[in-house]
N, C-alpha and C positions, 0 to 999 in steps of 0.2 A: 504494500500500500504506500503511494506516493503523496507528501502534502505540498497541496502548493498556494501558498497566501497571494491573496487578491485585495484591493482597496476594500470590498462592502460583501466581500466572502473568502472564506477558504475553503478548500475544493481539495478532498481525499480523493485519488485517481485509484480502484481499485485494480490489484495485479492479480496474475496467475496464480492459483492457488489461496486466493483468498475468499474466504463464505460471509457475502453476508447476511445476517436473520433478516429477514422479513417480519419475523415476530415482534422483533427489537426495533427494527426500525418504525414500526406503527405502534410501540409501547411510548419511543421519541414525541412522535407527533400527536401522542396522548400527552404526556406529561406536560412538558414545555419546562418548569421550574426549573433554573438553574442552568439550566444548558440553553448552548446555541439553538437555532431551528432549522431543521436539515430537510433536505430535498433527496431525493435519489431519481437520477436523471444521465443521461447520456454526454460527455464533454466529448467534442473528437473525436467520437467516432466508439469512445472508452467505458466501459461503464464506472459513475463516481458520485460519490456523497458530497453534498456541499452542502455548507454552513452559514447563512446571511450575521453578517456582523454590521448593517444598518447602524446606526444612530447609536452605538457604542464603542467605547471608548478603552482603543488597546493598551496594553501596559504590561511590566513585566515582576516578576514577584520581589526584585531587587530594589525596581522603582516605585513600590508600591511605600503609602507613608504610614505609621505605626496606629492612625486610627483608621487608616483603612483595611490594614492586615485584619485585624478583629473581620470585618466584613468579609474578606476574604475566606477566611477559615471556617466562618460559622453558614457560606455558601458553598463551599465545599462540604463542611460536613453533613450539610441539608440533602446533596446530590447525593453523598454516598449512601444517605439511610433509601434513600429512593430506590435507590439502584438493589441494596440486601432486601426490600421489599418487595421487592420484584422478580417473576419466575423469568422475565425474558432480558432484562440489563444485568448487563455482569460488571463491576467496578472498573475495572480492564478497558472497561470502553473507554474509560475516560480519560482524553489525551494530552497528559501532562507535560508533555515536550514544548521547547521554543515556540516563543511568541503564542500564546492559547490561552491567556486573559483578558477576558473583556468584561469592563464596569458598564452596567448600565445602572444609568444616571436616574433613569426617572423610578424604578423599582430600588435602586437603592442597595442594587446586589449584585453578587459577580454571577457570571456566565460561562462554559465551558461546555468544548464540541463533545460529543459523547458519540461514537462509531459502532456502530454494533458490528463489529466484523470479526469472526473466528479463525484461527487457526493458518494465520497469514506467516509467515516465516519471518517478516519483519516485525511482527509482533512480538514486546516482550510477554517473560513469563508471569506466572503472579507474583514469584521472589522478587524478580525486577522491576516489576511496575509497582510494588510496595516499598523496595528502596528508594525508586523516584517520587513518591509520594512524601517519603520522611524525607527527603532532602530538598523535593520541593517547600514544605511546608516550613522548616529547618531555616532554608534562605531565606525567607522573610521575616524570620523570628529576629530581634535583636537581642543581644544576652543584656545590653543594659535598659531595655526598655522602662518607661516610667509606668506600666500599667502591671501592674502588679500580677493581675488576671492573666496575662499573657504568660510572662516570665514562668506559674506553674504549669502553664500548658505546654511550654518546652522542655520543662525539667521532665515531664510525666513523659512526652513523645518522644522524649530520647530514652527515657527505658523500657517502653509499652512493647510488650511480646502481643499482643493484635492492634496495631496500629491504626488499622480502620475502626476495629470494635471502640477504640479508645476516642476517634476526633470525634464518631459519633456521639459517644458518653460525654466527651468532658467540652469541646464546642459551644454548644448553649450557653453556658455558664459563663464563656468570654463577656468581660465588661467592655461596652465600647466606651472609654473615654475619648470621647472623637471632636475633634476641630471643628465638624460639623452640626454635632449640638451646640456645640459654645456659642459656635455664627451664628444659628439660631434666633440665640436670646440678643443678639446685638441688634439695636433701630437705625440705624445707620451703615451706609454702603459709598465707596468711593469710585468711581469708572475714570481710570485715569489714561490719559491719551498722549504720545508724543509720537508726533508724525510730519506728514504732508501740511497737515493743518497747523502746526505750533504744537504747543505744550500747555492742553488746560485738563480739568478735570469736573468732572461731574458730582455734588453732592447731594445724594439724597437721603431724605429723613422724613420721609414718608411713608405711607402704605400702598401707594397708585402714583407710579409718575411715568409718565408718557414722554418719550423723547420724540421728536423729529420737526420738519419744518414749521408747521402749523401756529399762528399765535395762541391756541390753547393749550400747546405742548409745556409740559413741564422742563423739559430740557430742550431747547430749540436750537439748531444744528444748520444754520443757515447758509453757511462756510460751504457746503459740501451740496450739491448740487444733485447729487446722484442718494442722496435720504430725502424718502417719504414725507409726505405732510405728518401722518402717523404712522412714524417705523415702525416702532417697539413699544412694551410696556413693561418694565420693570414693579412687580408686585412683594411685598413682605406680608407674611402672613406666622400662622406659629411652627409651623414647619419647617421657616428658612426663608431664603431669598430666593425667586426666582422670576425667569424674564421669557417672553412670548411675542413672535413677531405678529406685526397686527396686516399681515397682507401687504407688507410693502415690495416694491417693486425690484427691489436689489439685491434683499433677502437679510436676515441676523442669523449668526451661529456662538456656539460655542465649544471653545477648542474645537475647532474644524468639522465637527456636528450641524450640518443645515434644518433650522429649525421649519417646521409646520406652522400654516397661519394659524394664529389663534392656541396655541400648544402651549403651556407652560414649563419651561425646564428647570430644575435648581441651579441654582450658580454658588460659588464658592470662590472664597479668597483666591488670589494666585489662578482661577481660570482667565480665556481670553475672552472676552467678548468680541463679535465681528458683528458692527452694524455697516451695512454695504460696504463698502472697503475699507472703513476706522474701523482699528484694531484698540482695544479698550484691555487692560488689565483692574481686574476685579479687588478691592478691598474693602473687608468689610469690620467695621467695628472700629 
């Protein structure tokens, strides 16, 4: 089985000698939780699984930040219960090699490609795909983390003799101290710009502010010729900050995510904003 990454999928090219379930693969497209969404469909001629990675956001378990790891691990551990509850997904499926995490933003969880494929000779074994498991989960542990909660879930996973049995059990129990509740509680957001335009910055301290041309806009953007009467709308609510284009003609993303009219997405300190071609760095608090 060959993987090959694409901008908005990765595409398993299945080879010679490789089985894949049908039973598994429509257990896939029952579940959904956790894992990517796969097709099984014809590439070149080839028979191959492909996985839509849409409007989520890749990253790797090194560059993941210590309140996101929590998220991480306790979305891993959700799949694997899935998967030992299950007569037709074997944990095996789940492919833990380069580049194969994707955060999605609006659930607030990670996601991973799950392959139902048997008995492919590029396949590892169960030994080997449970040492890649302890080592994947391993790299993203820090030994001096601040969250207490973590720190005993490394001590236990480096001596757990079933190490699935164990992210299952002890998972849940991870505390997220996360940068993302803090942002939260904060009433205040900064979108700060240097560019084409100068160097200003946006502040808001509201709950509804409407950026774009319009003299009703709360942030009016007149510089720039190619933003909306009504771009965007930047909303805070008790769940966080976030922003939703309102049908403009240019389009808003973030971090290189093109957003849906009218779609809310959370935003977070440190992401980009892109409203039509300004490029915006997010602070909040």
């Amino acid at each position: 089985m060959k993987k090959k990454q694409f901008k908005n999928h990765v595409l398993y090219e299945i080879s010679e000698g490789d089985h894949v379930s049908n039973l598994g693969i429509n257990s896939v497209l029952r579940q959904k939780e956790y894992m990517l969404p796969i097709r099984d469909i014809d590439y070149n001629g080839k028979h191959s699984i492909i996985c839509a990675t849409d409007n989520l956001v890749k990253e790797t378990e090194r560059s993941i930040s210590e309140s996101k790891i929590a998220i991480l691990i306790k979305s891993l551990s959700e799949l694997l219960r899935v998967c030992s509850e299950s007569a037709f997904l074997d944990y095996t499926y789940i492919d833990l090699t380069d580049e194969t995490v994707f955060f999605d933003r609006q659930e607030n969880v990670y996601r991973f490609p799950l392959i139902p494929v048997d008995n492919a000779e590029e396949l590892s074994d169960r030994k080997e795909w449970l040492d890649c498991l302890k080592k994947f989960l391993l790299m993203g542990l820090a030994e001096n983390s601040n969250n207490r909660s973590l720190l005993q879930f490394r001590e236990g996973l480096e001596n757990a003799d079933d190490i699935v049995s164990y992210v299952i059990e002890k998972a849940p129990s991870i505390k997220i101290i996360d940068e993302l509740k803090r942002e939260s509680e904060e009433n205040s957001i900064e979108l700060e710009y240097d560019g084409h335009y100068g160097t200003f910055s946006l502040f808001i301290c509201k709950d509804e502010f409407v950026i774009g041309q319009a003299d009703d806009c709360d942030g009016i953007l007149r510089m720039n010729p190619t933003i909306s009467r009504h771009h965007c709308r930047i909303r805070h609510t008790t769940d966080g900050w976030a922003v939703a284009d309102m049908g403009s003609s240019n389009g808003t993303g973030v971090d290189g995510i093109q957003l849906n009219p009218n779609q809310f997405i959370p935003i977070h300190s440190g992401d980009k904003l892109r409203i039509s071609d300004m490029d915006f760095t997010v602070q909040i608090g």
